[in-house]
Every structure is written in structure tokens, then in C-alpha cells.
Phi, psi and omega in degrees: 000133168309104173295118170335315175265017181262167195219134211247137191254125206218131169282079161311128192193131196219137167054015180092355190252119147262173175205154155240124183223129165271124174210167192290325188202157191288358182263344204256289178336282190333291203297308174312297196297321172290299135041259184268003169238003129000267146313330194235011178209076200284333189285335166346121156268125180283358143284004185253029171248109166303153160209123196225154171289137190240126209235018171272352197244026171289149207205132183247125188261179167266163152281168194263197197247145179332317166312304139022263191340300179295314178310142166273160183294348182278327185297304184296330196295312210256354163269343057054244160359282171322291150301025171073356176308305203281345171281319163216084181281016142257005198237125206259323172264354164275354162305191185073345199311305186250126193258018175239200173206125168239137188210169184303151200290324194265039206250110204283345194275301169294006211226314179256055129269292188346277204326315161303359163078039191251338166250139143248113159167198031273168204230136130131328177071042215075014193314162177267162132176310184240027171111334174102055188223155186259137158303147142230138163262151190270166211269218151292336217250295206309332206261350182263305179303300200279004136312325167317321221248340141353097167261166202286194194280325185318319197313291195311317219278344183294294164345316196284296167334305180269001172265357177280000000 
């Protein structure tokens, strides 16, 4: 049986081009990959996209961790951020791309992660180089949380349902 926090991996392949795309059933793959080639191949036919399961690049979330709990949405927004989720909450392999956060040396919202082991820094102390803002990087434990905190496409649609 599938685990609720695996995100199912589909080799999408068009023209000689693969993509690997996560999604819930291969038609929900299909139509994202039709998607994004669309624009720049407008005659596409949404059959002429192959699609097989690909289940070595299938990517297993954590459940989520107890700290969680305790976070305000901004803290999760901005823990998130920091890992890169929130720049491509479709691209699965792109998370991770980035481990920081940048705000201002006195910033009490960054200052109580720190406390929380969720964060290290601030790092740069005002540089001008960026404005007079500080790096954080997030720790082991901020990137296992903000993996935690990841919802699966089920999540998203329900989440997508109650806000219309």
C-alpha cells in the first residue's frame, strides 16, 4: 500500500524529452507535463505524451514533527521559504535548492526559531552588500521540519477547496 506522504513519481516523455513529474495518478502527470509544454508546442495532443510510473524518483515526506505544532503561520511560511518549497510548490526536485532566510539583525520572529534549533545565525551582521539584513540558515532539524510541513497534492487540494 501507498504511504500518504509519498508523492508518486511518472516519467512524462514527449519529442525524445523526459520530465519527471509528481503527481497522484498518471493522467493528473500527464495533464502537468501538457501544462508546461503547451506554450511553446501549442499543437501538442494530450495523448501524445507518454507516461510510466517511475517509482525510484518517488520522494517520502516525514510525518509532521511535533514543533510544527507550536509554529505560527508566519514561522511556517518563512521556514518554507527558506527551503525552497514555497518558490516551486510543483517542482519536488527542486526543493531544497536553498537553506536560508534573509531579514533584518534584530528580527525577533528569526531570533525564536534560532532559539528552537531550527535556525542558525544571523550570519553577515548588517551587511550593505544586502541592504543591511542578515543571513539564517536553516539547521538539520529546520530542514526535517520544513519537510514535515510539505502537503501532499491530497492536502493541497483539500486546503485549495476550503479557501474558495
Amino acid at each position: 500500500m501507498q504511504d500518504a506522504r509519498t508523492l508518486k513519481a511518472w516519467r512524462c516523455s514527449y519529442g525524445g524529452y523526459d520530465d519527471i513529474v509528481h503527481a497522484a495518478t498518471a493522467s493528473k502527470a500527464r495533464y502537468m507535463r501538457w501544462l508546461s509544454l503547451v506554450d511553446c508546442c501549442p499543437d501538442i495532443k494530450f495523448a501524445e505524451i507518454a507516461v510510466h510510473r517511475a517509482r525510484a524518483h518517488d520522494i517520502t515526506l516525514p510525518d509532521e514533527h511535533p514543533l510544527v505544532a507550536k509554529l505560527s503561520h508566519e514561522q511556517r511560511h518563512r521556514i518554507l521559504h527558506a527551503y525552497g518549497y514555497n518558490n516551486r510548490p510543483n517542482r519536488p526536485q527542486d526543493w531544497g535548492y536553498r537553506d536560508h532566510y534573509c531579514s533584518a539583525p534584530g528580527d525577533t520572529i528569526m531570533s525564536s526559531m534560532a532559539e528552537l534549533g531550527l535556525f542558525r545565525g544571523p550570519y553577515g551582521q548588517g551587511s550593505d552588500i544586502w541592504g543591511g539584513s542578515v543571513f539564517w540558515y536553516l539547521t538539520e532539524l529546520g530542514v526535517h521540519v520544513a519537510r514535515s510541513m510539505i502537503p501532499t497534492p491530497a492536502q493541497r487540494a483539500i486546503q485549495t477547496r476550503e479557501a474558495v
